[in-house]
C-alpha positions as CSV (number, residue, x, y, z in Angstrom):
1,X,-22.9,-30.8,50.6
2,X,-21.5,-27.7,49.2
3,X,-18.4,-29.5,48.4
4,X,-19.7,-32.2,46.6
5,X,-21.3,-29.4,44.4
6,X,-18.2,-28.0,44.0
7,X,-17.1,-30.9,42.5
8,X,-19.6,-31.8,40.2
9,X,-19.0,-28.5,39.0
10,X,-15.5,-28.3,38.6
11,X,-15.4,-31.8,36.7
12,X,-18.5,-30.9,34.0
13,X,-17.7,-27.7,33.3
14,X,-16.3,-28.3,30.1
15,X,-19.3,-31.2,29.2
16,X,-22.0,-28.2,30.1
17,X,-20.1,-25.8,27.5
18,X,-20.4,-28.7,24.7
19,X,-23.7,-29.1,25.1
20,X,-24.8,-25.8,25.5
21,X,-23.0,-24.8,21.8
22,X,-25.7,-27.9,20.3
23,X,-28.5,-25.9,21.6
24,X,-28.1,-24.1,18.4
25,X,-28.3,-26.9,16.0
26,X,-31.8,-27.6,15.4
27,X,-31.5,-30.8,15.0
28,X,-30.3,-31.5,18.6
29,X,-31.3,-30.3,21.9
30,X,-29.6,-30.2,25.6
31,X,-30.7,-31.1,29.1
32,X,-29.4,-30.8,32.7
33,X,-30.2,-33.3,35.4
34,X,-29.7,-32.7,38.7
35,X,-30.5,-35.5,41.1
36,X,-30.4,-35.2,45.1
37,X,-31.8,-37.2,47.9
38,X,-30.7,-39.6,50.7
39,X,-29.2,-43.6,50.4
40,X,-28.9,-46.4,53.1
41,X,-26.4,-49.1,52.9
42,X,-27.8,-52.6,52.8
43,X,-25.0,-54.6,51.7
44,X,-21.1,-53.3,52.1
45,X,-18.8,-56.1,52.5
46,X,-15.1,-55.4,52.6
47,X,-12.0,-57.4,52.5
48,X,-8.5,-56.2,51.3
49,X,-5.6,-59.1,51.2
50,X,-5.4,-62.5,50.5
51,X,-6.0,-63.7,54.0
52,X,-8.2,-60.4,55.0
53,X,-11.1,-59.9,57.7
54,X,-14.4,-59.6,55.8
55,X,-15.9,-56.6,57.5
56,X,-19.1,-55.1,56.9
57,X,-20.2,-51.1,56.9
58,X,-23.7,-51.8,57.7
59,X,-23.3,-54.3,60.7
60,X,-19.9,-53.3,61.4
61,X,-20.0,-49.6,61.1
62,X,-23.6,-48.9,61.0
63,X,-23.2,-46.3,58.0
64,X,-25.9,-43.9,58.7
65,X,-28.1,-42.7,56.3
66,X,-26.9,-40.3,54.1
67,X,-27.3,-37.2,51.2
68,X,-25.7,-37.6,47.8
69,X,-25.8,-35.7,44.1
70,X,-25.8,-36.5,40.6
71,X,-25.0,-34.5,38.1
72,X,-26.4,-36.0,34.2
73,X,-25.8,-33.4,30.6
74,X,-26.8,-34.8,27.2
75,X,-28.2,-34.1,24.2
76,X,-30.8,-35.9,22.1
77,X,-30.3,-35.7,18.2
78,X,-33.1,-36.5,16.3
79,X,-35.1,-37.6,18.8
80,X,-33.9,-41.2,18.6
81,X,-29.7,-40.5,19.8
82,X,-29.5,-39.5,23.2
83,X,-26.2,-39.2,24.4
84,X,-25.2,-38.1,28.2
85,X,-22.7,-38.2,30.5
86,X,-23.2,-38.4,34.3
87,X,-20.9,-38.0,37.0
88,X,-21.8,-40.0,40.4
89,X,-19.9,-39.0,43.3
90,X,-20.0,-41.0,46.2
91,X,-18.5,-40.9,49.7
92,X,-19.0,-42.9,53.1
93,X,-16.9,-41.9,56.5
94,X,-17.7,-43.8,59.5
95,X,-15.9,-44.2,62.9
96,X,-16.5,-47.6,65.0
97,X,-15.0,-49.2,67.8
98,X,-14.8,-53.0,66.8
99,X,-14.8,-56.0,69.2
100,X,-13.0,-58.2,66.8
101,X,-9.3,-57.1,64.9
102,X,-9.2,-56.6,61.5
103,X,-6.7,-57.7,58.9
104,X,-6.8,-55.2,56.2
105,X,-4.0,-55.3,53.8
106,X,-1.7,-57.2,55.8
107,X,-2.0,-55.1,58.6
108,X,-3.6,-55.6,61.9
109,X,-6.5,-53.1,63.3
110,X,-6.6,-54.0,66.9
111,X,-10.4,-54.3,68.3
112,X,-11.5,-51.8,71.0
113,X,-9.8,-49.0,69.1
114,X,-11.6,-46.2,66.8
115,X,-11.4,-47.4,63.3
116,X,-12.1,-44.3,60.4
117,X,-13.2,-46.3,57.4
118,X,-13.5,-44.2,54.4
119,X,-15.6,-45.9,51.4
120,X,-15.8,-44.5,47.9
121,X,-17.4,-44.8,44.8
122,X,-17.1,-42.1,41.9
123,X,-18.5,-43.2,39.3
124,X,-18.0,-41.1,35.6
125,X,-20.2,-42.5,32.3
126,X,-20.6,-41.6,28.9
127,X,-24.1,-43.2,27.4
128,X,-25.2,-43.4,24.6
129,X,-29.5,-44.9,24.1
130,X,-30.9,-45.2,20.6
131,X,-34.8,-45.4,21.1
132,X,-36.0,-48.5,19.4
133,X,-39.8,-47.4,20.2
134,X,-40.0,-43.6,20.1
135,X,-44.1,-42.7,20.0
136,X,-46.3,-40.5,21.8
137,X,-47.2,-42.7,24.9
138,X,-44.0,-45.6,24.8
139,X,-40.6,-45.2,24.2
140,X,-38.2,-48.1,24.3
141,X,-34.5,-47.9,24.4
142,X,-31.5,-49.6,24.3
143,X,-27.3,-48.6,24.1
144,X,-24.4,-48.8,25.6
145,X,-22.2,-46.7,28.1
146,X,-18.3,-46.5,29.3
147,X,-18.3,-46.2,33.1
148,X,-15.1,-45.2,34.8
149,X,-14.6,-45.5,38.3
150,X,-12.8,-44.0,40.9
151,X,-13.1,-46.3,44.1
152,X,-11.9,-47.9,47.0
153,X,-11.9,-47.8,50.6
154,X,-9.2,-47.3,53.4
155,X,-8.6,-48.3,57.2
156,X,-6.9,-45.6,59.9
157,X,-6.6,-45.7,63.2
158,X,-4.1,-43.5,66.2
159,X,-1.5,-45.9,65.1
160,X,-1.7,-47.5,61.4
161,X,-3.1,-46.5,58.0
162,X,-3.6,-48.3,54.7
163,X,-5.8,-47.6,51.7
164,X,-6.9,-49.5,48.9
165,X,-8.1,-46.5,45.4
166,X,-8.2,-47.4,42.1
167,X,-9.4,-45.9,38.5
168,X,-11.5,-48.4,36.3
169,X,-13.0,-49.0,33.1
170,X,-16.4,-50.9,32.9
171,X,-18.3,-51.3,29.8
172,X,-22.4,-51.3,30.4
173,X,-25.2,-51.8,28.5
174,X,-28.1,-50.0,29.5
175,X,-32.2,-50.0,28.6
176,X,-34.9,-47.4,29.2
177,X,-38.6,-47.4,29.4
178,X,-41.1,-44.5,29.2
179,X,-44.7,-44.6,29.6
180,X,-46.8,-41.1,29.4
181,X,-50.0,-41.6,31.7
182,X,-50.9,-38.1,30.3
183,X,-49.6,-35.1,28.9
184,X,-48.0,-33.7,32.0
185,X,-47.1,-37.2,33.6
186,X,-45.0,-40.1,32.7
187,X,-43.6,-43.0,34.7
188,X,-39.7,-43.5,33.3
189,X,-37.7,-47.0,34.0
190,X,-33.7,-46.8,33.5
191,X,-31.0,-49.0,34.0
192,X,-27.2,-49.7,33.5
193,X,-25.5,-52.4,34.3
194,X,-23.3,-56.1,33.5
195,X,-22.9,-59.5,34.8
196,X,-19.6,-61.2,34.6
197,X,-17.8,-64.3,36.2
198,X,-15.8,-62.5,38.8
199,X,-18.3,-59.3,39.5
200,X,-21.6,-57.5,38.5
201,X,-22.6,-54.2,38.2
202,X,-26.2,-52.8,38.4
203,X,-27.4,-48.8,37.9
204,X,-31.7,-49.3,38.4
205,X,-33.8,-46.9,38.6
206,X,-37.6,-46.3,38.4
207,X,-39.0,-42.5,38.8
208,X,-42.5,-40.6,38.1
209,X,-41.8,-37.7,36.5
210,X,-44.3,-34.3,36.1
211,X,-44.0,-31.8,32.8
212,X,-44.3,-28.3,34.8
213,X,-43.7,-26.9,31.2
214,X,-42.0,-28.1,27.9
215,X,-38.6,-27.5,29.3
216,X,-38.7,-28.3,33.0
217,X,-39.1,-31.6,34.6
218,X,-39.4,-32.7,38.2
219,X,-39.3,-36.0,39.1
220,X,-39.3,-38.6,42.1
221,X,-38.2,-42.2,42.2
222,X,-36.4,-44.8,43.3
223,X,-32.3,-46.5,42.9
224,X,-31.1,-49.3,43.4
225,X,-26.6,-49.9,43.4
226,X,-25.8,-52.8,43.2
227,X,-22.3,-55.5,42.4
228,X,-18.9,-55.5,43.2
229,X,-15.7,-57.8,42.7
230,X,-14.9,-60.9,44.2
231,X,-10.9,-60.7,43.6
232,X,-8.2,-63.3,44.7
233,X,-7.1,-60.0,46.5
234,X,-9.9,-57.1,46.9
235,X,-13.4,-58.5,47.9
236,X,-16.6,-55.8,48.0
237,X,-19.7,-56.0,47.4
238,X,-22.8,-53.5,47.9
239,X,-26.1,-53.1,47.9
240,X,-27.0,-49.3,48.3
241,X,-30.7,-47.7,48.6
242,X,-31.3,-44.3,47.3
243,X,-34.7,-42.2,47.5
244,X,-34.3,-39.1,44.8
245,X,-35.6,-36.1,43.4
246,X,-34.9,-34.3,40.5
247,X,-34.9,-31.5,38.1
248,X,-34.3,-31.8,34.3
249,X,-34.4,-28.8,32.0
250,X,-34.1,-29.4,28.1
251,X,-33.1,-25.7,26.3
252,X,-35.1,-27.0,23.8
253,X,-39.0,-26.3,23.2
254,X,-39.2,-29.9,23.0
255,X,-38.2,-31.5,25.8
256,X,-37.3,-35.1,25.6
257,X,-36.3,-37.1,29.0
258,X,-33.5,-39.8,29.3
């Protein structure tokens, strides 16, 4: 865990200091998210090569359940332009002894040895949500956001490796719902995501959120991961469970939520 924060600094550092300088414009004001909590894998199917063995993390290699972090900054200008940028790390390890071989980039896993699979999904966006409906108890949202991701998985065993990364570009549109029950609760609806012939990718999540004061947030919810590729080459696809909570602090008087 204390790597992963590590990371999340190291990489948004330099996002943290250009928001922070808008907290003196008066026209725009900055947040911090920080999400934590625990995922489960329902879907992770795998296949690497034209003639690979489909193998699965969750009935294969039982991925356990497991703690993650998210890291979102923005800024909100004018109360309608919310702009952000999140960065998603996200890491599986798992070690199973297989009945069955697996063909994983041309080369042979033999069953009834220990097989490390290593899974991972980094994902880095920039969004950008103009608020359609902006009033005191509904807001309404929609925008767009560039999604880069660092992924892939890899296969190693006492006597073969092989490992299948790769940085990406996906464009996403994404929507956002906000009802205010009262003045210190609200019930937020947020998602990200893109269908396409080959793939899908889908960023859903629904949270209730509590105003301790104007600038500090904490909120509880639900996310839902979901897509992957169906490639000629590289086949994954995953379903992923998360259960969060998190803090968001706006270092401005008014604190809007994305």
């Amino acid at each position: 865990m204390n790597h992963s924060i590590s990371k999340i600094i190291s990489h948004s550092r330099y996002v943290i200091l250009f928001l922070c300088l808008n907290t003196s414009l008066s026209f725009a004001q900055s947040f911090v998210n920080l999400e934590s909590g625990a995922f489960y894998t329902a879907v992770n199917d795998i296949r690497n090569g034209i003639s690979g063995t489909t193998f699965s993390l969750k009935n294969d290699f039982k991925t356990p359940i497991s703690p993650y972090l998210r890291l979102r900054v923005g800024y909100i200008s004018n109360e309608k332009n919310h702009f952000s940028f999140l960065y998603g790390p996200l890491k599986i390890v798992k070690t199973a002894t297989l009945e069955n071989d697996i063909l994983f980039d041309e080369k042979n896993f033999k069953a009834n040895t220990p097989i490390e699979v290593v899974y991972k999904f980094n994902s880095y966006r920039f969004t950008y949500n103009r608020r359609i409906i902006n009033n005191d108890h509904f807001k309404f949202g929609l925008g767009i956001s560039a999604k880069i991701r660092d992924a892939g998985f890899s296969l190693k065993n006492s006597e073969i490796s092989s490992e299948n990364f790769s940085v990406g570009f996906v464009p996403l549109i994404n929507l956002l719902a906000s009802w205010e029950i009262s003045q210190k609760m609200g019930v937020d609806l947020f998602g990200e995501g893109l269908t396409a012939s080959k793939g899908r990718a889908i960023d859903l999540s629904l949270s209730g959120r509590y105003n301790f004061n104007k600038n500090l947030q904490g909120i509880i919810g639900y996310r839902l991961l979901e897509g992957g590729s169906n490639g000629t080459i590289r086949y994954n696809f995953i379903q992923l469970h998360f259960i969060f909570i998190s803090l968001n602090y706006s270092f401005s008087k008014n604190n809007k939520e994305l």
